[in-house]
C-alpha positions in Angstrom: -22.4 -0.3 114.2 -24.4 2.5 115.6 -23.4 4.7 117.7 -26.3 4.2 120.5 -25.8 0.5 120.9 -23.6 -0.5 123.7 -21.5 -3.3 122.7 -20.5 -6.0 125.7 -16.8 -5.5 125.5 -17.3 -2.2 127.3 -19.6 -3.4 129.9 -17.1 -3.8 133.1 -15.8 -2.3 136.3 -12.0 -0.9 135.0 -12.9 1.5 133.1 -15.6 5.0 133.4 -17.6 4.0 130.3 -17.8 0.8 131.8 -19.3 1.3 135.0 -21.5 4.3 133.3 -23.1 1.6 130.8 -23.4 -0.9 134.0 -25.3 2.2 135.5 -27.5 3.1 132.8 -28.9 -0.5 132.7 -29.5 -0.5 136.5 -31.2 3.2 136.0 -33.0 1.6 133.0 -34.3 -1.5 135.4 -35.8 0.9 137.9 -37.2 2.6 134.9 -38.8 -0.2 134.0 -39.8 -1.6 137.7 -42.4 1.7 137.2 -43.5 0.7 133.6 -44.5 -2.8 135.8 -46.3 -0.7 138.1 -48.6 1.1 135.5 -48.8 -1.1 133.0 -48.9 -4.8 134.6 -50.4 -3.7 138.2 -50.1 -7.5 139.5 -47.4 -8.7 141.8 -47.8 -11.7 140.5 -47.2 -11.0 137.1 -43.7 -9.0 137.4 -41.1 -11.5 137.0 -42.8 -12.8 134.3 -43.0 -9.7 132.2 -39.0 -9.0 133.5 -37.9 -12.1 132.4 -40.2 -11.7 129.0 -38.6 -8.0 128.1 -34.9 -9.2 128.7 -35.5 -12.2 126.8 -36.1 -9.9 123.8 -33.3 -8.0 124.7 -31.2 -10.9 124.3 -32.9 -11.8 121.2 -32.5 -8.3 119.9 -28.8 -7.8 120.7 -28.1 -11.8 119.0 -29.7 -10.7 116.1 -27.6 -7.1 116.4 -24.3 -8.3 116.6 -24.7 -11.5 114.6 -23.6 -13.4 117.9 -24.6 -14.7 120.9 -23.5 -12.7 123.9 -20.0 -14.4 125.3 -19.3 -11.8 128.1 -19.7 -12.8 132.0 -20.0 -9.0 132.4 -22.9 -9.0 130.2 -24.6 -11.5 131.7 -24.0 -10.3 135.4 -25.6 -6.8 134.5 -28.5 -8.5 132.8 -28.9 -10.7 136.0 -28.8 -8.1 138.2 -31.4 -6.0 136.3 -33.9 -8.7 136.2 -33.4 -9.5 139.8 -33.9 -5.2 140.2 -36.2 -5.0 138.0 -38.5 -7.8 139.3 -38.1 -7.3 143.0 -39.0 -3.5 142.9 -41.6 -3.6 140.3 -43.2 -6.8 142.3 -43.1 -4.2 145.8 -44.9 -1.2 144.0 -47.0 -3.7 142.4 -47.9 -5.4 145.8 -48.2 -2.0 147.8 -51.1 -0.5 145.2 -53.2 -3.9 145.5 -52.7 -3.9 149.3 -54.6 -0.3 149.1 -57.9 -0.3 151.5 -60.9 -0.4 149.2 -62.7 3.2 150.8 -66.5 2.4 151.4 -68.8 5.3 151.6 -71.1 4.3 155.0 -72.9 7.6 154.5 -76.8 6.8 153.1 -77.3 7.4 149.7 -80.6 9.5 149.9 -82.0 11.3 152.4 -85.3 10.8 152.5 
């Protein structure tokens, strides 16, 4: 196993390198919730995307561990990243396209 993959059996509240793994995933979510913002730019689009990227994720650590992931924990830190994730990306996403358009009254030429 490498050494940079966090396995789900660490993933929980009782111990320090538990709650730092639950942290990095949330730091990682609001990470991402900026990646929405420059890459996606619609509001509409986030969850979408969230739901898309974690889906992989899944996929990816299936195909990792040769199992499908058992642990609640696991599952409760995915959930609450999407739900970060989403929510946050959708609000930076909504306050760019809620921008005034500036129009320039001034005349072009002065003749």
């Amino acid at each position: 196993m490498f050494p940079f993959v966090i396995p789900p059996q660490i993933l929980g509240f009782s111990t320090p390198s538990g709650r730092l793994s639950m942290m990095s995933f949330v730091l990682n979510a609001l990470t991402c919730a900026l990646g929405l913002l420059y890459f996606i730019r619609r509001g509409k689009q986030c969850l979408d995307f969230t739901v898309t990227v974690h889906f992989f994720h899944l996929l990816g650590c299936w195909f990792y561990s040769s199992r499908f992931p058992s642990a609640l924990t696991w599952w409760l830190v995915q959930a609450v990243c999407i739900a970060l994730m989403a929510v946050i990306g959708e609000y930076l996403c909504m306050r760019t396209e809620l921008k005034e358009i500036p129009l320039n009254s001034a005349p072009k030429s002065n003749v």
